[in-house]
C-alpha positions as CSV (number, residue, x, y, z in Angstrom):
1,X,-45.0,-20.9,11.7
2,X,-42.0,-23.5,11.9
3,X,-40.7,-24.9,9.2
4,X,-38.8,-28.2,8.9
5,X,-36.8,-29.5,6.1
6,X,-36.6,-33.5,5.5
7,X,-34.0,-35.4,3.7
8,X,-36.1,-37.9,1.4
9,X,-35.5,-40.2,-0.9
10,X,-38.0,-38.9,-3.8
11,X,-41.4,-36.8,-4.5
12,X,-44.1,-38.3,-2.2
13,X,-44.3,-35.4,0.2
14,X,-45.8,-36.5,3.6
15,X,-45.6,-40.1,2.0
16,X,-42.3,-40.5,1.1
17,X,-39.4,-42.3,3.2
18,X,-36.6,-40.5,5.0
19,X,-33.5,-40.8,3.8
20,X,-30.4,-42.5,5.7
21,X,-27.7,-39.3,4.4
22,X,-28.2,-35.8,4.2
23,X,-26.0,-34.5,1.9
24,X,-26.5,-37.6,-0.5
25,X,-30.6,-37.6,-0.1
26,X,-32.1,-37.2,-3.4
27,X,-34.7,-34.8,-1.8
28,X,-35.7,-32.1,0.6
29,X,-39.3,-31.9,2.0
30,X,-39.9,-28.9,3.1
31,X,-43.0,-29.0,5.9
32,X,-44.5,-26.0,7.6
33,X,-46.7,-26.3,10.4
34,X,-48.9,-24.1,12.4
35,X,-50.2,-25.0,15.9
36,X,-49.1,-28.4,15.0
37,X,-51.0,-28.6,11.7
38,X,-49.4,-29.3,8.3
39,X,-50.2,-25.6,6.4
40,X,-47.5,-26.4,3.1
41,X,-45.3,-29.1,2.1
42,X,-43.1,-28.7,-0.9
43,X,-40.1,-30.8,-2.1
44,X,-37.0,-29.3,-3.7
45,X,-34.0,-31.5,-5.1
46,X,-31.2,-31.8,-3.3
47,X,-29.1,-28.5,-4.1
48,X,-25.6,-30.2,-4.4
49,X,-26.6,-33.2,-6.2
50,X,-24.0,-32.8,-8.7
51,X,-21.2,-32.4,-6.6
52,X,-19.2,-35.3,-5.7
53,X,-17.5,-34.1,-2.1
54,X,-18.8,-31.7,0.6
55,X,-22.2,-31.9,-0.3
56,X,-23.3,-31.2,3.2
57,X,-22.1,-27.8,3.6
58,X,-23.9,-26.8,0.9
59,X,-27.1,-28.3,1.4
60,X,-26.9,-26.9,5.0
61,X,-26.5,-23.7,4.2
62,X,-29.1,-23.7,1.3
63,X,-31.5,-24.5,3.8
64,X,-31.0,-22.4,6.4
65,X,-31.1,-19.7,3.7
66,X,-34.9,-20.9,3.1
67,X,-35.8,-20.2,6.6
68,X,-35.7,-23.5,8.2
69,X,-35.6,-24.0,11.8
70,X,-35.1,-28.2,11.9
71,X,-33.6,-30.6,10.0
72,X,-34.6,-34.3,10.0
73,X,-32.2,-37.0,8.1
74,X,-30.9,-40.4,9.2
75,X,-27.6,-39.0,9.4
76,X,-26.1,-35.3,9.2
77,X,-22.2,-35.7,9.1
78,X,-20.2,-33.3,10.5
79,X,-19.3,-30.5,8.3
80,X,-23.3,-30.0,7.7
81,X,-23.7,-30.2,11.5
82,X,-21.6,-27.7,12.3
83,X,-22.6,-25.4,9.9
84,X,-26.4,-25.8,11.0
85,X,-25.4,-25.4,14.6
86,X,-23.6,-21.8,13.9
87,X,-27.0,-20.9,12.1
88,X,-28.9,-21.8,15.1
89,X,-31.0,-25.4,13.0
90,X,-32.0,-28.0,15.0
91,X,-30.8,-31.2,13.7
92,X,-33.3,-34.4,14.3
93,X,-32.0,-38.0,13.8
94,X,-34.4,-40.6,13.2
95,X,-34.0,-43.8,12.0
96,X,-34.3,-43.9,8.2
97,X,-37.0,-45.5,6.2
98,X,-39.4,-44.2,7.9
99,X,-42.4,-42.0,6.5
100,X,-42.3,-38.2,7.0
101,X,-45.9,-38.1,8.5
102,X,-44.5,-41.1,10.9
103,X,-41.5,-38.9,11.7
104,X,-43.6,-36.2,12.7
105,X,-46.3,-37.8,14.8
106,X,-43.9,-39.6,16.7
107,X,-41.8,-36.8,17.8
108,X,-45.0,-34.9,18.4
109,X,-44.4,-31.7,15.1
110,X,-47.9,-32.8,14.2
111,X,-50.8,-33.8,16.4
């Protein structure tokens, strides 16, 4: 079982749109997958949304404390990034405005 977390920019799950920041996404997605299937798909809000600096951190370590393994956002600044890299997350950059199914077919997490 792997699970991935996606910054997105609402509710839509598999549908909805990454977002360009990852501390200032509106959403998580949380996706796990098994032998490259989709088995659950959840979405959280974005744990420091009410903070107005060093949201990153936070959200990092929020979601390293759920268990995930990779991170996908258009952007991961660098307070986030080095917290996930001590906790041993893969960060993935894609380009932004994408949808999350798109995200992971194209870097092959789905088949």
């Amino acid at each position: 079982m792997v699970k991935i977390a996606v910054a997105t920019m609402g509710n839509k799950g598999l549908e909805d749109i990454v977002s360009p920041e990852f501390g200032h996404s509106r959403t998580f997605t949380l996706i796990e997958l098994e032998d490259g299937k989709v088995v659950k798909v959840d979405v959280i809000e974005n744990p420091a949304k009410n903070i107005a600096h060093g949201r990153g951190p936070i959200v990092a370590k929020s979601l390293a404390d759920k268990n995930v393994e990779t991170i996908i956002s258009g952007e991961v600044g660098p307070g986030a990034s080095t917290i996930l890299e001590q906790l041993g997350v893969k960060i993935l950059i894609v380009k932004p405005g994408q949808k999350v199914v798109d995200v992971l077919r194209e870097n092959k997490l789905i088949v």
